[in-house]
Each structure stands twice: as C-alpha cells, then as structure tokens.
N, C-alpha and C positions, 0 to 999 in steps of 0.2 A: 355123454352121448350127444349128436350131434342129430338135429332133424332141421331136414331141408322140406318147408310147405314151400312147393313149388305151383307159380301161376300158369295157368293153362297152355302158357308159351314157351317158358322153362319145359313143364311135361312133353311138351308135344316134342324140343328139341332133346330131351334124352329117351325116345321113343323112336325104333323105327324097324323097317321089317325084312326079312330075312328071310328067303325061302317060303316066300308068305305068313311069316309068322312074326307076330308083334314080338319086340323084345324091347323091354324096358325096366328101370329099377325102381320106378313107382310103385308104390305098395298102396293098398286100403288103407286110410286113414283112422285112428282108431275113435278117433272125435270127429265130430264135423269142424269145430272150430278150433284155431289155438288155443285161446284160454281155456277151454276143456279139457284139453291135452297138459295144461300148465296145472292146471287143477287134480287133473287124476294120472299121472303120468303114468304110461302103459310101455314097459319093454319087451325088446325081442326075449325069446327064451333062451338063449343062451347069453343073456347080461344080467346081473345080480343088481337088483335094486337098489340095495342096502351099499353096492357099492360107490362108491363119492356121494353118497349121500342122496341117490336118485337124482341126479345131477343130468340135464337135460339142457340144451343149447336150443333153442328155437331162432331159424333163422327162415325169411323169406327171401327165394331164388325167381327171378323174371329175366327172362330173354327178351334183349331188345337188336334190330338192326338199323344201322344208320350208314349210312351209305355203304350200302350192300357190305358190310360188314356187322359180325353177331358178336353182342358183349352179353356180360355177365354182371347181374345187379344184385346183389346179394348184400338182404338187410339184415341186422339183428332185431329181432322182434320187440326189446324192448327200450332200446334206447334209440333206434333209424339208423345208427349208425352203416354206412353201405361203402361194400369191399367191391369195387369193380374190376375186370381183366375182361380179355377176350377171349370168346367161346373157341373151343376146340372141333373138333370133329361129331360131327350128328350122334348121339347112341354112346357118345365116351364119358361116359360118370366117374371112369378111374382120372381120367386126364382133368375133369371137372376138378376133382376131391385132391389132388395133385395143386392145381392153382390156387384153390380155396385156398388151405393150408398154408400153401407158401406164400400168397396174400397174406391172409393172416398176422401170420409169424412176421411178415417184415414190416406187418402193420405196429405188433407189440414193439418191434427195435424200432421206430419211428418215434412211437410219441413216448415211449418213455426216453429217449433224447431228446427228444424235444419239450419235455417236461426235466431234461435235464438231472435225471435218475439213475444213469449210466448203464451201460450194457448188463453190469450184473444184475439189475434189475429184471429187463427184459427177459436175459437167461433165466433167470427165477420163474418169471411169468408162462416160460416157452416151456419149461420143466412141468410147470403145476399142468400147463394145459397137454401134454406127451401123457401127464399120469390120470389123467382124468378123462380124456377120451380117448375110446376103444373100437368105437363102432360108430355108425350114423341109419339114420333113415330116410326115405324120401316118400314122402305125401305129394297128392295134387289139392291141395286147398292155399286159402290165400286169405289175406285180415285186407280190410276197404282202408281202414286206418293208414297200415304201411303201404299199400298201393299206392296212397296221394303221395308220400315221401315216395316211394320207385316214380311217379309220372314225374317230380317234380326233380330228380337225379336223372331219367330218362333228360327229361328238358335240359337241363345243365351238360349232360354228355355233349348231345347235340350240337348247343349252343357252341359247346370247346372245338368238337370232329370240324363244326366248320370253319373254327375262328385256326385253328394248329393242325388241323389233318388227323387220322386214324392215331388213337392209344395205343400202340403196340409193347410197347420198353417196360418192361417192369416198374421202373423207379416214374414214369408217366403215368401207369396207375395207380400207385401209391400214392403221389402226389394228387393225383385226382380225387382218392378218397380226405385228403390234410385239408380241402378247401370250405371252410363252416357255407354250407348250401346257405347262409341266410343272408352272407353278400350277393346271390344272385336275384333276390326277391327285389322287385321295381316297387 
C-alpha cells in the first residue's frame, strides 16, 4: 500500500471545488505522525493486513511552483530519496498516481542499469512492486525531517529551471532525480 502524507501545498493542490463543494482525496490521517503510522499501521477495510506482510510505502508529496510552473516532489520517507515530474491539472490524483508510478517504474529501469543489473532485474523489481501494491492513501501531514530534504530538492529544482528551463521530458526528470543532491551543497 502506498501512502502519500501530503504538505499543505500538495493538499491544497489535489483539492478544489465544485458546485461549491470541496472535492478531494485527502483522507483523516489515522496518526498524526508518520512513525506512528509506521509503528501501528492502519488499513482501509477493504485491504488484508496479513496481505504482503502489512507492507505500507510511506512517501512525502509537496507542491512546489517555479516559474509559474507546478512540480511534483515526492520523497520516500525513509531513505529522501525524491521522484520529481510535473503537476498535472488542480483536483487530478488519477493523473498524479499515473506519473508517480510511471516515475517510479523508470526510476527501477534506471538504476538497476546503472548498477548494471540488467533489465531482468528491473522487471523482477516492477513485478514484486505490481504484486504488492493495490491501493494507496492520501494524508495531510508532513515529517520536518523530510521537509529540509523537499526545501533543499526544492533549491536544486530551481537552481536547474533557471540554469536549463522548465523539466518537462520524461527522461529530464529522471535524470533530475540520478543527481546525489550532495554535489549541490556549497
């Protein structure tokens, strides 16, 4: 299972209204924090605990825009690792969960060629992860921890939008996430 603690910027942009009516896929949070959630993990009712083992993905989603353009920073909670793309349309969590994914997936064919592992690798990898997630959720909470990592990928975006122009290209996000953020630290 896949859960997105999303920051108040993320929420506000998969939020919005309709006939006067809020519509959004933010859910109550079942913790306030993540590690409480990593700790006591809570699923929907219609997912089986026991199945993959309560296997839960914790990832942190932040909206940022840099010259009038909205990206997508999306950390894993426990390693900072951060999958960037560019936002979609206000209120579209399908076209969100569409990029993620396919971020993702061409993140695994990435470095396992580049750790020089080969595609079947990869394909193993994209397999386990097809049989192990089924659903996701989305929170509005956020860790201070991975925030400093989002300000400091926010920073690095930036620095790139002005040095090369707008990320748009697939394989320009990809490669945006391949660069160790700890060559950018002065």
């Amino acid at each position: 299972m896949l859960i997105f603690n999303c920051t108040k910027a993320a929420a506000d942009f998969f939020s919005v209204k309709r006939d006067g009516k809020k519509i959004t896929c933010i859910e109550p949070s079942p913790h306030k924090t993540i590690a409480e959630s990593i700790a006591s993990p809570v699923f929907p009712e219609d997912v089986d605990p026991q199945e993959n083992g309560a296997f839960q993905w914790q990832w942190v989603v932040h909206c940022v825009t840099i010259q009038r353009k909205k990206y997508w920073l999306v950390t894993d909670y426990h390693s900072r690792y951060c999958i960037m793309f560019p936002a979609g349309k206000k209120g579209d969590n399908v076209e969100f969960l569409n990029s993620f994914e396919s971020g993702l997936k061409a993140n695994f064919r990435y470095w396992v060629d580049n750790a020089k592992m080969g595609q079947d690798k990869a394909k193993q990898h994209i397999e386990q992860y097809n049989a192990a997630i089924s659903t996701c959720a989305f929170y509005q909470r956020g860790d201070r921890s991975v925030q400093g990592n989002i300000n400091t990928t926010t920073w690095y975006l930036e620095s790139v939008c002005l040095e090369k122009g707008h990320l748009t290209e697939a394989l320009d996000c990809l490669l945006f996430g391949s660069v160790p953020l700890h060559c950018c630290h002065l």
